[in-house]
C-alpha positions in Angstrom: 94.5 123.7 122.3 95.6 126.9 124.4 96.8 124.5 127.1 99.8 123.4 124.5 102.1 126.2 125.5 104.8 124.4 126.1 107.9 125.4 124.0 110.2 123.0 122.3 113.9 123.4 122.5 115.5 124.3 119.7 118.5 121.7 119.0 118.8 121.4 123.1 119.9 117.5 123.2 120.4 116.9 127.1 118.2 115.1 129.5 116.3 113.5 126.7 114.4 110.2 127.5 115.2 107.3 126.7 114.4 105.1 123.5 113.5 102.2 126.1 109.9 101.8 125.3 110.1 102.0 122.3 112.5 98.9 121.9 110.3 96.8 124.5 107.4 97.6 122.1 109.1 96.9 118.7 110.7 93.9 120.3 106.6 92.7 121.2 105.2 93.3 117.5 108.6 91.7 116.1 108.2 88.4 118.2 104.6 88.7 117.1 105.4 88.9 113.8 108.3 86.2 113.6 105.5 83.7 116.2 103.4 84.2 112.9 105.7 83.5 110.3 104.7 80.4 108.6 101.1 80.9 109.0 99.7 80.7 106.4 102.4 80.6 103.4 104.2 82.5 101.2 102.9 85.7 99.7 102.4 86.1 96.1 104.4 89.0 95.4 107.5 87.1 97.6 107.3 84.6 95.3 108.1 87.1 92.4 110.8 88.6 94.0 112.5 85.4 94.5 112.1 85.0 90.8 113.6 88.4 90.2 116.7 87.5 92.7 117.8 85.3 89.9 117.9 88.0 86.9 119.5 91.2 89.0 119.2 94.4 87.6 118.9 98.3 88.4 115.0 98.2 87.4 112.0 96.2 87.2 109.0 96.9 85.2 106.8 97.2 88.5 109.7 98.4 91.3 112.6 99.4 91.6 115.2 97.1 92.5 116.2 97.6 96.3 113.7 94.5 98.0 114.8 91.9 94.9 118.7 92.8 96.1 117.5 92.4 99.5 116.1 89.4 98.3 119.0 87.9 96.3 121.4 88.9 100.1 118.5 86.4 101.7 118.8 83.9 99.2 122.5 84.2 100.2 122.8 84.3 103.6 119.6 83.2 105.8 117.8 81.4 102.9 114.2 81.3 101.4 112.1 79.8 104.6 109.0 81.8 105.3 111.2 82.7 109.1 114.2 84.0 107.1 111.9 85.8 104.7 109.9 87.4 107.7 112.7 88.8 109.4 113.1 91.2 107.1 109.7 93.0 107.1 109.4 92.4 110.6 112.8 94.0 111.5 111.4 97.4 109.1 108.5 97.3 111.4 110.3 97.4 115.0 112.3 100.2 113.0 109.1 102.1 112.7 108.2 101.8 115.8 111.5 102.3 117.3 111.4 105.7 114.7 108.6 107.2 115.7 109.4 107.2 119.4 112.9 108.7 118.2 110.4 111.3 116.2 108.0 111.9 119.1 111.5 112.3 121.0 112.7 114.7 118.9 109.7 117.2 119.5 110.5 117.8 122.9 108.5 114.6 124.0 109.2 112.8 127.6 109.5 109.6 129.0 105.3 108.8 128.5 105.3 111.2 124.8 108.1 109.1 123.2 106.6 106.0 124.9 103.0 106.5 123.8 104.2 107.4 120.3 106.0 104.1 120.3 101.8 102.2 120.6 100.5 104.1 118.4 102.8 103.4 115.7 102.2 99.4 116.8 98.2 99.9 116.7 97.6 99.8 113.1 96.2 96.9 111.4 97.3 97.5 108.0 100.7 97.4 109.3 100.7 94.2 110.9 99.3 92.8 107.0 102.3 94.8 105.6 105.2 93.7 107.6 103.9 90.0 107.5 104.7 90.1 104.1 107.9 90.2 102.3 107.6 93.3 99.8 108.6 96.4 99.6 106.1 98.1 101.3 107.4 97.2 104.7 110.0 99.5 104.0 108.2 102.7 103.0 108.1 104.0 106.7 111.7 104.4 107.2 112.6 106.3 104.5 109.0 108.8 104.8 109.5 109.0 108.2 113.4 109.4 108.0 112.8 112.2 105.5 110.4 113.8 107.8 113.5 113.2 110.9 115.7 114.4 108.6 113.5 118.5 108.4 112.7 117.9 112.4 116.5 118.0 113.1 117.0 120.9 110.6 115.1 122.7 112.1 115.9 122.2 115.8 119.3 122.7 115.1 119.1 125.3 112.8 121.6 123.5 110.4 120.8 123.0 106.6 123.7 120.2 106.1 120.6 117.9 107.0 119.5 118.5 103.2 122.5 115.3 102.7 121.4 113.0 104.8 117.3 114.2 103.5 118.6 113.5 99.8 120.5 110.0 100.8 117.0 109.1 102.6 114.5 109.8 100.0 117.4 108.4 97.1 117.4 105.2 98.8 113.3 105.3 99.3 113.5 105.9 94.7 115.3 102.4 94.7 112.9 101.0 97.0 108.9 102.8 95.7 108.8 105.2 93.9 106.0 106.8 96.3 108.3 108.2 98.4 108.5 111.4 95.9 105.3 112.3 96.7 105.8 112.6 100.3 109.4 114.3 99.9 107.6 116.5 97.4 105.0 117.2 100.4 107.8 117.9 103.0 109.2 120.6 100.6 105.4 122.6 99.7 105.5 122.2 103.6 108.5 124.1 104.1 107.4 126.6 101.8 104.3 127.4 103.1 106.0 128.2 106.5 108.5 130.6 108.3 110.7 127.5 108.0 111.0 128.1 104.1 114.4 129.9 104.5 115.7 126.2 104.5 114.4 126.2 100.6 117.3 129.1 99.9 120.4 127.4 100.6 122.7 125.5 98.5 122.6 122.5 100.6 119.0 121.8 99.2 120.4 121.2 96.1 123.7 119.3 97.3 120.8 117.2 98.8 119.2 116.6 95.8 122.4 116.1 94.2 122.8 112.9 96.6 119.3 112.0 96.1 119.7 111.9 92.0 123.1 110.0 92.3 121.9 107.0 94.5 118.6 107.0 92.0 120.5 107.5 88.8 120.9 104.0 87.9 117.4 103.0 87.9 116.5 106.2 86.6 118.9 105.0 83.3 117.2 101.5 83.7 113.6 103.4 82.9 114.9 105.3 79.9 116.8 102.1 78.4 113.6 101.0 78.5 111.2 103.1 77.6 109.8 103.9 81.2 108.1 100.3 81.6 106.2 101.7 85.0 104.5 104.4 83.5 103.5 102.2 81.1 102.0 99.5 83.6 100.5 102.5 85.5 98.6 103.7 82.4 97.5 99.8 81.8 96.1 99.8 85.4 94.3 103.2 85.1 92.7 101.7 81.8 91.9 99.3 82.4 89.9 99.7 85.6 91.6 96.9 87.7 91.7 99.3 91.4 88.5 100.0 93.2 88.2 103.9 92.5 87.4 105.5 96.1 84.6 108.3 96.9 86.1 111.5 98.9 84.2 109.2 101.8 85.0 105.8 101.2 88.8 106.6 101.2 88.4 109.0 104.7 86.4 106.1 106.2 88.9 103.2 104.8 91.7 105.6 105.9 90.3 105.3 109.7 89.7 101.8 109.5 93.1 100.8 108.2 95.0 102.7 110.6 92.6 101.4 113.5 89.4 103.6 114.6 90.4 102.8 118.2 93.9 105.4 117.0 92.2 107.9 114.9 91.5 110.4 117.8 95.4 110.6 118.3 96.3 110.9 114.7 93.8 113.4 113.6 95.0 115.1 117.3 98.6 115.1 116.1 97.4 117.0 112.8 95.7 119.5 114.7 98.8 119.8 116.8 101.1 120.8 113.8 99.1 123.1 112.7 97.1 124.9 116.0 99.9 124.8 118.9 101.9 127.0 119.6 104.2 124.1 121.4 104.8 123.1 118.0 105.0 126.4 115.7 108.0 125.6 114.1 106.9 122.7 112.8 104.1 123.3 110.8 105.7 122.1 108.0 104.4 118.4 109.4 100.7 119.6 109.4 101.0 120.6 105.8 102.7 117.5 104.1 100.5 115.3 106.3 97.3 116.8 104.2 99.3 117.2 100.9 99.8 113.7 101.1 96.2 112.6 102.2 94.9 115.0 99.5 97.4 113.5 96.5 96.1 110.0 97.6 92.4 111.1 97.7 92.5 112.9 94.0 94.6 110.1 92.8 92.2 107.7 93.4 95.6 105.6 95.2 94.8 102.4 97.0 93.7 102.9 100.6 97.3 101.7 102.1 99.1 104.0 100.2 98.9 106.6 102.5 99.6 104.8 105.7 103.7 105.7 105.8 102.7 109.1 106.5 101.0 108.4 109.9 104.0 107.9 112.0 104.2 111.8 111.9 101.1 112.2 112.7 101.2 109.2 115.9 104.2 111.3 117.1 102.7 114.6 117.0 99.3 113.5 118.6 101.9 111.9 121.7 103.0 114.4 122.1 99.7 116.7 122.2 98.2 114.4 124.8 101.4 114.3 126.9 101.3 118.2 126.9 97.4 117.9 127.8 98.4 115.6 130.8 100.8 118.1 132.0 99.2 120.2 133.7 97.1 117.6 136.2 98.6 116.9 139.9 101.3 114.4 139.9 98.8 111.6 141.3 96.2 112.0 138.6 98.8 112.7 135.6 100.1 109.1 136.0 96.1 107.4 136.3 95.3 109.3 133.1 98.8 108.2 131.4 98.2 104.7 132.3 94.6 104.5 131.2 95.1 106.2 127.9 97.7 103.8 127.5 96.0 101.1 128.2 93.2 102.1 125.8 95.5 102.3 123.3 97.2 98.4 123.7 93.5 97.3 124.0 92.7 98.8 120.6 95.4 97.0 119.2 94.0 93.7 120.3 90.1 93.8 118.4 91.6 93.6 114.9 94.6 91.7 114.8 92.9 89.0 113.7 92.2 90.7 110.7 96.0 91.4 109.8 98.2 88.8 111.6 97.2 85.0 111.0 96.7 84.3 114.8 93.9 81.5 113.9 93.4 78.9 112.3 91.9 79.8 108.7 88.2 78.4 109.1 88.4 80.0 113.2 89.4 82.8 111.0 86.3 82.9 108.4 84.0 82.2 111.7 85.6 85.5 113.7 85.3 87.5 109.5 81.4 86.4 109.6 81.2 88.3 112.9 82.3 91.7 112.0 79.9 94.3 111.5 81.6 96.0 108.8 83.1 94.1 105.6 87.0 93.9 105.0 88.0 96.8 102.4 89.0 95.1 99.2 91.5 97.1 96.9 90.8 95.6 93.5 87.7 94.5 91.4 89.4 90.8 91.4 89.2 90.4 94.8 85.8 90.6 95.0 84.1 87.2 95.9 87.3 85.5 97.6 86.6 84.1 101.0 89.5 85.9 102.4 91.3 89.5 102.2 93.6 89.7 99.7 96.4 89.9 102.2 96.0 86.3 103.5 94.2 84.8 100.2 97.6 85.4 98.4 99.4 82.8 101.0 96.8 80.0 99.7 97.7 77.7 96.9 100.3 78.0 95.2 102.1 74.6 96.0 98.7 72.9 95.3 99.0 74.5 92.1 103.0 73.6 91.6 101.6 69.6 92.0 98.6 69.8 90.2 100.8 71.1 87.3 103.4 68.6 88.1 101.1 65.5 87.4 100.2 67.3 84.3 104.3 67.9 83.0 104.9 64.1 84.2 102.1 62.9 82.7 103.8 63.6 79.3 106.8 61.2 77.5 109.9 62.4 78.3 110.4 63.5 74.9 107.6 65.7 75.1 108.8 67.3 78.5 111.6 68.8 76.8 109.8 70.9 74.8 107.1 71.7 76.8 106.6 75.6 78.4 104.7 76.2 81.2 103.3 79.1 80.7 101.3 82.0 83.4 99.5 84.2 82.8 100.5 86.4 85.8 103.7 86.7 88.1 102.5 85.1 90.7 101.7 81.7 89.4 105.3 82.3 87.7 106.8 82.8 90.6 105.3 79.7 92.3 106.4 77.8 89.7 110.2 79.0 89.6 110.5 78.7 93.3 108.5 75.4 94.1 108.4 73.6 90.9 112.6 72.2 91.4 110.9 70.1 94.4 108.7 68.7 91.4 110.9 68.4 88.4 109.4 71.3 86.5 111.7 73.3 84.5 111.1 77.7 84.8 107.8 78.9 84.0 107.4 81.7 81.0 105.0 84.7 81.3 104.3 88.1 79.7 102.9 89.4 82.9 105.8 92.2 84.5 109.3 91.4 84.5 108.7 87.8 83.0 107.7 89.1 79.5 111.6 90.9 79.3 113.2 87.2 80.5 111.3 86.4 77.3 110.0 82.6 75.9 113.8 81.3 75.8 113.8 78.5 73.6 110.2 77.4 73.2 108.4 77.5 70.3 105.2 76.9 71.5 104.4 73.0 70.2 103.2 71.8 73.3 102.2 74.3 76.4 100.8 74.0 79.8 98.8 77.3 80.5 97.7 78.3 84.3 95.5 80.9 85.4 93.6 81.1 81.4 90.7 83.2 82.2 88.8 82.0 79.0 89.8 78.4 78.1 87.5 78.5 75.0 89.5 81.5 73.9 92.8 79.7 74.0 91.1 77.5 71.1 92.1 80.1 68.5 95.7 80.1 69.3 96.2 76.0 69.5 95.2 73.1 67.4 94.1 71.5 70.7 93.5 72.5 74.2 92.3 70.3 76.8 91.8 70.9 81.1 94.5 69.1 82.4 93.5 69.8 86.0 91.5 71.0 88.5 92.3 73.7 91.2 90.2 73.5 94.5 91.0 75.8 96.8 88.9 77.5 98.8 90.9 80.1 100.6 93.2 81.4 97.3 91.8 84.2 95.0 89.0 83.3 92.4 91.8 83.8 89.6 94.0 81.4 90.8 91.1 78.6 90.9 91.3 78.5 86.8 91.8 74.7 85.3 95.6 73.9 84.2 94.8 73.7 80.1 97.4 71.2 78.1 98.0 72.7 74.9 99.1 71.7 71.3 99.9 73.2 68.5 100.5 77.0 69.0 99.8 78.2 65.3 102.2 80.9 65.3 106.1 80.3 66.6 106.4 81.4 70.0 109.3 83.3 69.3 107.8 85.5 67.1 104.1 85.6 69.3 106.3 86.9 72.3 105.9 90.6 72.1 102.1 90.3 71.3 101.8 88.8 75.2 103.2 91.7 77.2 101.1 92.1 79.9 101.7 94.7 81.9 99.1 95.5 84.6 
């Protein structure tokens, strides 16, 4: 790494490139994304923030609450079609990319640097799976990544005022995951563990964090109002051993096939480049919360994706590194190389989109899945079995399941309708219910999984009920006087749990009303 002498200028602005590619690339993977849209159908945990659009509030027992007001301004404004609902994790993702060139930029990158930083952050798969989807998770690269912008311009321009717009950035990424701490927390051992830790001793680190506390204060209130629901759910998941727990291995190896093995040699390149050249000595501090963060993950046993924010630093860095490497060829050759490392990298891109964007048809799909040499990684225990990744199995079924527990509602007196619950037993079905069910004259499902067990039972009392997903039918016999399967759920590509019989139920021998607190499920 001796030939990365190049020095980066501190807070020197002029003759910068261009942001050009970088559009021209985040416009491709947007179109891709939006040409994609309705393939295959609406994501479970869309469907549950659609629910929670309807009941507004500053917390949620499993998220804060910035994509369910995102989702109540679509519900609004563009509407609930699965184009309208794409447009907002597609436009996060062009913002990524667009980000990371501006990043790449920022280290004293040129015109191929900011460019080649702009593929990279397009090449990995798990992002494509991420931004097809409407959640939250879409949105976790801009704020780590603005964080991280936020320390590159501090330092370049030798100005600790950036510890506002640092706090504004990571209070916004509270109110949308609460993961975000963990790489802000990074970002600051960083600092510490460098020259750069003179930043640390200024009172603008704690106006920063004053900013930071006031845009997450309300949700913060939310979670002591009552009784810090998430750490609850996040013991029940630990407990009850619903996450596949990685080996030190496994989550390395998942790590490099999430974020694309054809990239890996210029992300692991961009680590090395924080931390051995002397191009970029000043900002080490991207080296170190780059392996904090991997390490936190690791220990924690965290699900392999929730890591993958953290790799636009690393995309920018390694740019940047093989632009620097380029350098110092003859004019001719520096521009053959250029091209064919960026054509390698577009050509990676292409081997596993498949895998992460719903390009064919579902059974072309299974066909191209049986050809792979290696199996798709699934994150939890449930999951095993399905035909497809959880990512795409979680578009499957869910109107089927609205009808099939239509006939069943319909199939009852009217009479008997108006006292009858359909009850969930997790958000998703819920959510299908809430949002599909008006086009079948079902009233609002009940549940006591997440947020649905605070709406409570309303009014039922439990005399007649119509239970989905029931993982033991014959168990539900102790609770009812009767219980009969109602229905029949066939479908091949949703997740084993949502394949349960509907169950008609009579009788519930205790009032709902007072049963309710005895169903919170929260994992």
């Amino acid at each position: 790494m001796t030939s990365e002498t190049e020095t980066l200028s501190q807070g020197d602005d002029s003759g910068r490139p261009s942001l050009l590619i970088p559009a021209i690339v985040a416009g491709i993977y947007f179109s891709a994304l939006m040409l994609t849209s309705t393939q295959y159908g609406y994501f479970r945990d869309a469907l549950y923030y659609l629910a929670c659009s309807e009941h507004l509030a500053w917390g949620y027992v499993d998220q804060p609450p910035l994509i369910v007001f995102i989702c109540w301004i679509a519900r609004h404004t563009l509407g609930t079609s699965l184009p309208t609902l794409m447009l907002w994790p597609a436009l996060a993702g062009a913002g990524r990319i667009v980000l990371t060139g501006a990043f790449a930029r920022e280290l004293g990158a040129r015109e191929f640097g900011v460019g080649f930083a702009a593929v990279l952050a397009a090449m990995p798969g798990v992002w494509y799976a991420i931004d097809h989807q409407f959640a939250m998770n879409a949105l976790e690269p801009l704020f780590w990544t603005g964080c991280a912008f936020a320390i590159l311009r501090m330092i370049r321009t030798d100005n600790p005022k950036w510890w506002l717009a640092f706090g504004a950035i990571s209070g916004l990424g509270l109110e949308n995951k609460y993961s975000v701490a963990v790489f802000a927390f990074a970002l600051l051992l960083g600092l510490l563990l460098t020259p750069q830790r003179k930043f640390l001793f200024t009172p603008w680190l704690f106006a920063g964090g004053g900013v930071a506390l006031l845009i997450f204060l309300p949700n913060l209130i939310w979670n002591i109002q009552h009784h810090w629901p998430f750490l609850e759910l996040m013991r029940n998941i630990r407990a009850s051993g619903r996450d596949v727990v990685l080996s030190p291995g496994q989550f390395v190896w998942q790590q490099i096939l999430l974020m694309n093995p054809a990239s890996a040699a210029f992300w692991i390149r961009g680590v090395l480049f924080y931390f051995f050249a002397r191009a970029a000595r000043a900002y080490r501090v991207f080296g170190w919360a780059f392996v904090i963060t991997f390490a936190f993950f690791l220990l924690a046993h965290g699900k392999n994706y929730y890591s993958a924010p953290m790799y636009t630093v690393a995309f920018a860095g390694g740019a940047l590194a093989v632009e620097n490497f380029l350098s110092n060829a003859r004019a001719a050759l520096r521009t053959a190389l250029q091209t064919a490392v960026m054509a390698v990298a577009i050509l990676g891109i292409f081997p596993m989109l498949p895998l992460v964007l719903p390009i064919l048809p579902i059974n072309t799909y299974l066909q191209y899945q049986e050809l792979l040499p290696i199996a798709v990684p699934r994150s939890e225990h449930g999951h095993m079995g399905a035909a497809l990744p959880q990512h795409y199995a979680d578009e499957f079924g869910w109107e089927e399941m609205v009808a099939a527990t239509a006939q069943v509602y319909h199939g009852l007196s009217p009479q008997e309708q108006t006292k009858t619950a359909i009850f969930a037993n997790n958000y998703g079905e819920a959510g299908a219910i809430d949002f599909f069910g008006p086009n079948y004259g079902l009233p609002k499902a009940i549940s006591g999984h997440q947020n649905y067990f605070l709406w409570g039972p309303r009014n039922y009392t439990g005399e007649i009920v119509i239970v989905l997903g029931s993982a033991n039918p014959d168990n539900d016999q102790q609770f009812f006087d009767s219980v009969q399967v109602a229905a029949e759920l066939h479908n091949a590509y949703s997740l084993p749990s949502e394949q349960r019989p509907i169950l008609l139920c009579r009788g519930l021998k205790q009032n709902l009303q007072t049963l309710w607190p005895n169903l919170k499920h929260w994992d």
